[in-house]
N, C-alpha and C positions, 0 to 999 in steps of 0.2 A: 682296867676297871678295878675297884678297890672290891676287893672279894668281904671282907666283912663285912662293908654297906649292902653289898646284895645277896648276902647269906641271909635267908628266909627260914632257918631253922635254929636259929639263936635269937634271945633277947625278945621284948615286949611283942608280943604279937598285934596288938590294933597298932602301935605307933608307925611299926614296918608294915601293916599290911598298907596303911594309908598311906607312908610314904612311896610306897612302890605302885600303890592305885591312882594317884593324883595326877604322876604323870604321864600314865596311862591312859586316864579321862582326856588331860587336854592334847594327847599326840590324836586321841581318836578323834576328839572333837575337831582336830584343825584339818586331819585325814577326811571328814562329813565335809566340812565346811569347804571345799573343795566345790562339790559339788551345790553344796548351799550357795557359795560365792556369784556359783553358774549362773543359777536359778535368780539369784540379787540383780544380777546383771542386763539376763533375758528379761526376766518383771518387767523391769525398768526402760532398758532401753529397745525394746520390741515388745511383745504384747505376749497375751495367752495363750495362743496360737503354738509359739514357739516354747513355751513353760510347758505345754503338753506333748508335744514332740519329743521331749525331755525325760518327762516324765514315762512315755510309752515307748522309751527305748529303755532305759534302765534295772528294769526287771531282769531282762537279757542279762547285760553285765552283770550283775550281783548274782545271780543263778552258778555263771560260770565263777565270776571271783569266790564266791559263797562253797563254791567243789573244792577249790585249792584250800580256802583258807581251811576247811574240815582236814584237809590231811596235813596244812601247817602247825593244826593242834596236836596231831600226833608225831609228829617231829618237836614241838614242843616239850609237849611230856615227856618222852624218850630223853631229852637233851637236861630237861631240868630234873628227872631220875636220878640220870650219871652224875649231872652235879651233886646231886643229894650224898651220892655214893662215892663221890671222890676219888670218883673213875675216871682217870683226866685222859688215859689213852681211848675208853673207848666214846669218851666226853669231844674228843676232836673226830674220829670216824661218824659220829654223829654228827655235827656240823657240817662235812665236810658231804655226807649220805645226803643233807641237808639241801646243800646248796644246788648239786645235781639234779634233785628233784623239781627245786625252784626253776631251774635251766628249761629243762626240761617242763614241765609243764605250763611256762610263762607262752614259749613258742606253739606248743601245744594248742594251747587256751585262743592265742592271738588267731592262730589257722582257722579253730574251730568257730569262734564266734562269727570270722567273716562272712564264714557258708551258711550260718544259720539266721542270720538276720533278716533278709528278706523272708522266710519259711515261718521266722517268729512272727513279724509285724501282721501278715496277714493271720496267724493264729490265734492272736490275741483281736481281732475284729480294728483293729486303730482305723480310726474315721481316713477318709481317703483323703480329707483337708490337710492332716498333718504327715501323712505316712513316707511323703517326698521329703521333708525335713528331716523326720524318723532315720530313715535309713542312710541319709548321707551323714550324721549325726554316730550312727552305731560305725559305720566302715570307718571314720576316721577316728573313733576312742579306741577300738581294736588293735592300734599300733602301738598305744599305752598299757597295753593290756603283760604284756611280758614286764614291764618295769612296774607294775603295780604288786606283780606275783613276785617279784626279786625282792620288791620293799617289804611286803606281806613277812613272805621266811624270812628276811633278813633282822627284821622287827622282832619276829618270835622268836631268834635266836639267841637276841641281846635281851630280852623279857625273860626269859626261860633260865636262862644266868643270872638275873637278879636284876638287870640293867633297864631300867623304860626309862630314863632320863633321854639316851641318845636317838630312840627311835621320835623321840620328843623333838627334840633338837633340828633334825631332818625332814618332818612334818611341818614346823615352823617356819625352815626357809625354802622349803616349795609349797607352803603356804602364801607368800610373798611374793614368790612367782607368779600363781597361779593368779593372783590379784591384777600382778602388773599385768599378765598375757590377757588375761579375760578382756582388761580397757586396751590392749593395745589391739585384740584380735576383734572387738564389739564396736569399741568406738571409734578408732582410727581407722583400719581397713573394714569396716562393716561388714564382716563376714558373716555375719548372722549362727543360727548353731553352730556351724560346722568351727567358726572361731573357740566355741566355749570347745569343744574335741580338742582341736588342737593345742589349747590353753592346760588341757588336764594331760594330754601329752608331755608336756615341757616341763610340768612341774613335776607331775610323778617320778620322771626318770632323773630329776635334781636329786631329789624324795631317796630312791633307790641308790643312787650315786654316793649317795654321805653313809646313809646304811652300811654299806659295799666296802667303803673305805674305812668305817669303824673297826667292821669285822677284821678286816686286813694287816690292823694296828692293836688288836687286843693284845691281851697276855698272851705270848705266846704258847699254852698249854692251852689255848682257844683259840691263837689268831688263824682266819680265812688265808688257806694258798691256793692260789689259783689252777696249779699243777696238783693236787692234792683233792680236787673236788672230783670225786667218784661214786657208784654207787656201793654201799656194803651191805650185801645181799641178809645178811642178819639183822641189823640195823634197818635196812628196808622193809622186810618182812615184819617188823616189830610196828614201824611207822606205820604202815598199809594196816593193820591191824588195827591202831587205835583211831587211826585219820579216821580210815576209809567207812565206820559210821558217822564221825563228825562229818566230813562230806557229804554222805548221803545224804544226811539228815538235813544240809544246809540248800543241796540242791533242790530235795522233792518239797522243801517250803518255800523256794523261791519259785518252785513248777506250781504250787498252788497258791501262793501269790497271782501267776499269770489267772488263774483260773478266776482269783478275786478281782484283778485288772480288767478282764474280758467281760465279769459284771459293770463293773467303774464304769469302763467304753461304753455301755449300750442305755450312760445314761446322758451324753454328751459330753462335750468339751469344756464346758462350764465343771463340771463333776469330776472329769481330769484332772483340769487343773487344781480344783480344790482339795482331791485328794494327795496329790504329787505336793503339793504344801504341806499338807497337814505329814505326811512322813518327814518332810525338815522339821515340826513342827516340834513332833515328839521325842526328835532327837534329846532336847530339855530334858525327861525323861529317862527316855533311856541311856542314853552315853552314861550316866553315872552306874547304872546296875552293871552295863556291860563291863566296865574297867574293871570293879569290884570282882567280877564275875572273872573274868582272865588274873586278878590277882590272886584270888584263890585256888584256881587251877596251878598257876607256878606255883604258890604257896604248898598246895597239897604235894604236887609233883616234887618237890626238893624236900620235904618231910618225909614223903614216901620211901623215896630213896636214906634217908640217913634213920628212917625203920621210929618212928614218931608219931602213930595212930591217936593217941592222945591230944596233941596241939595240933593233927591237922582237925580233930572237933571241935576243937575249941575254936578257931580261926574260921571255920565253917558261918557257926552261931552268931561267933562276934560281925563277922562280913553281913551275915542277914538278917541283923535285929541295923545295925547300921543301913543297908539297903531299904529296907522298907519305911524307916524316917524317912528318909531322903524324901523315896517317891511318894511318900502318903503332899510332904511340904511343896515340892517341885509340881507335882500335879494340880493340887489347889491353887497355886500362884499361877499355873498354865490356865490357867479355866478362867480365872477372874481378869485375866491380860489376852485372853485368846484373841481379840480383833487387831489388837495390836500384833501378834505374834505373826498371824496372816497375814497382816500389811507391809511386811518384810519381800513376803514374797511375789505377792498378789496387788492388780491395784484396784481392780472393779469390785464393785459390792454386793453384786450375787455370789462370785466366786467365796468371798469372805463370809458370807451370810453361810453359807452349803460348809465349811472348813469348821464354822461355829457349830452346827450341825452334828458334826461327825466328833468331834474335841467331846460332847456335851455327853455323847454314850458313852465313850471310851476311858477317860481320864481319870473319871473316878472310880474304876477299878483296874487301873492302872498296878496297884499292890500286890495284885495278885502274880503279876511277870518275876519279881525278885523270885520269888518263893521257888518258881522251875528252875529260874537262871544260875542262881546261887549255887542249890544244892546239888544240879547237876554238873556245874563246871568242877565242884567239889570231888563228884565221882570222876568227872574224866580226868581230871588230875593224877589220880590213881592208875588211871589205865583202863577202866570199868565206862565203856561207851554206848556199849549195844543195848544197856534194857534202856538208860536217858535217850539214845536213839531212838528205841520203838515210840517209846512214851509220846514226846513230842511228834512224832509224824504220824500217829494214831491221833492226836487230838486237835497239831496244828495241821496238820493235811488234811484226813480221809473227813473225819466230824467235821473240820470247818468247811470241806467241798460241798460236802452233803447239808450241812446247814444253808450255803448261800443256794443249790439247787431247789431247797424245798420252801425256804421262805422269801427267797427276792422274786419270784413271780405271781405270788400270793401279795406281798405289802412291797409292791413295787417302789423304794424309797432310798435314799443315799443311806439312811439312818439303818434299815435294816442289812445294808451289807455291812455299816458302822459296829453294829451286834454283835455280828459272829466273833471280833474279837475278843471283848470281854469273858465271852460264855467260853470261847475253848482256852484263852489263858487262864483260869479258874482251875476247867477241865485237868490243865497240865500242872496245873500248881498241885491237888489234890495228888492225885497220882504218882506223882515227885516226890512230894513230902511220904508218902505210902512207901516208898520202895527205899526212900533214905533212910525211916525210921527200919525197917526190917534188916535192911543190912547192920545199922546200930543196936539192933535186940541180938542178933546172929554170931556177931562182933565179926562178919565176911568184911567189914569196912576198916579193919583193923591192918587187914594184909591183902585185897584182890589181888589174885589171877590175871594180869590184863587179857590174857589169851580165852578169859571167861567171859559171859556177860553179865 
């Protein structure tokens, strides 16, 4: 790797943030589009049926992927710390702390989910039309599920060092897998779901495969050995500390996610499906905040370390006055092309009709998501996890449970589960921006404590 290109603490801060976020955006978008390709496929060449089966399995995965990725962040920070600090020995025992834990919780993950799948599906209410699909669907993506966690760490390790170009790279061509498997596994053997499983099997583990080999071939004051991957109980403890609210935090919003899902189910198959589109939908959206959003994290994280309080505010502001263009432009083009954007996914026109629906609450205050996403990745950068933790699971959990409980059986409607989003990402915007500015009056943002909150 050329270490000046991904030295994030030298030279023009928007040029490097952007070039370090762009290929960020499309590793993530082609990591989505994965699963979007799925749903292209199923649309198309079966029906709604099987789009919702899809859709009411995946909550599961992302709950459990969503616990690792939280502690791949704090493996990240850690790792883009030491880079900061040009700490190259304790720069490789973090990698290497790194990879163990990826090991280790990829098997983990795969074990766990297989037990839980049937105990999910009927939790979440999934119509008993599709729940035979559901589940033969969850047991066979479960076997991807360890090489999804390998490419995860393996990605944040090479981000975290300055690098998204290669995790780029290896997203692209298990992107092209995943294309070809989909028509070999849908259209040729008609395997119906269980093909698209097996399709994100094959590519994931390409995906993880190139990753795996990057790391193995770095500088050697970075490269992966295989003999060398263990855990270091300081290094661990440091990691566990900054992950382990990122996880939380990523798990109990995908538990109430379910919670919004088991509204979704009780209004049909028709409402499934429209909403399991409209999350490809917004991807549009969102993928650009997110990139930005982990580019400031590395960003903060490698400034942290080389003791830089200054440009990591500068880098903050300029990330989120850039962010919110974005989404104010990307949103309004969504809204004004939304039947088009559903017909990607969808073919019938109730379904599209209910998608247009739900796009019509949501989008135009879509602005208000940068605002959390931004300034919190900015803290956890730092090491500072726990108060952005509470924030978001105080506003995207506990208020949005309690809002779909008090008003979807009052205004029984797709639209009013559509609500609760707008109103609690405001919530968490407000509150975000409240706790960013105090720590900048304090100057605590200057140096956290990561072992604080």
């Amino acid at each position: 790797m050329d270490a000046k290109r991904n030295d994030l603490t030298t030279g023009p801060i928007i040029g490097k943030l952007l070039r370090f976020a762009l290929p960020l955006l499309l590793g993530t978008l082609v990591q989505q589009l994965y699963s979007t390709v799925d749903l292209i496929f199923v649309g198309n060449l079966i029906d709604s049926s099987a789009s919702a089966a899809i859709g009411a399995s995946t909550l599961l995965i992302t709950c459990l992927i969503g616990f690792f990725g939280g502690m791949a962040v704090g493996a990240g920070v850690v790792i883009a710390q030491s880079y900061g600090e040009r700490d190259h020995g304790k720069l490789k025992r973090a990698i290497h702390n790194t990879a163990a834990l990826a090991l280790t919780g990829g098997v983990c993950l795969a074990v766990l989910g297989w037990l839980l799948a049937p105990g999910y599906l009927r939790l979440i209410r999934t119509p008993q039309e599709i729940s035979a699909n559901a589940a033969s669907y969850l047991r066979i993506y479960f076997l991807s599920l360890p090489s999804i966690v390998a490419y995860n760490f393996g990605a944040g390790i090479l981000r975290a060092l300055g690098d998204s170009r290669s995790p780029l790279l290896a997203q692209l061509i298990g992107g092209l897998v995943n294309v070809a498997a989909d028509w070999l596994f849908l259209r040729v053997f008609a395997n119906g779901v269980n093909g698209v499983a097996w399709a994100s099997l094959f590519s994931q583990t390409v995906a993880a495969l190139l990753v795996i080999r990057k790391l193995r071939h770095s500088d050697s004051a970075y490269a992966l050995c295989i003999r060398e991957i263990r855990f270091d109980p300081a290094l661990l403890k440091k990691t566990v500390g900054i992950g382990l609210p990122a996880g939380a935090q990523a798990l109990v919003i995908t538990l109430s996610n379910v919670v919004v899902q088991a509204h979704i189910n009780s209004f049909g198959r028709d409402a499934i499906a429209a909403f399991t589109a409209y999350f490809k939908v917004e991807l549009i959206i969102y993928l650009p905040i997110m990139a930005l959003g982990q580019a400031v994290m590395t960003f903060a994280g490698q400034n942290h370390g080389a003791g830089q309080p200054e440009r990591i505010r500068r880098g903050t502001r300029d990330c989120l006055i850039i962010s919110l263009i974005m989404t104010a432009v990307l949103s309004a083009v969504s809204l004004i092309f939304g039947a088009q954007l559903f017909r990607l996914f969808v073919k019938e026109p109730s379904v599209i009709a209910l998608g247009r629906q739900i796009i019509a609450v949501t989008f135009p205050f879509y602005v208000f998501y940068p605002v959390h996403q931004i300034l919190g990745d900015s803290m956890r950068g730092l090491g500072r996890t726990k108060v952005p933790m509470l924030i978001v699971l105080v506003n995207l959990c506990l208020i949005r449970t309690a809002l779909l409980f008090l008003t979807v059986p009052r205004f029984h409607s797709i639209r009013t589960v559509a609500a609760v989003y707008p109103v609690t990402w405001g919530l968490t915007a407000v509150c975000m921006l409240a706790y960013y500015l105090m720590l900048r009056k304090s100057e605590t943002h200057q140096g956290p404590d990561p072992n604080q909150p």
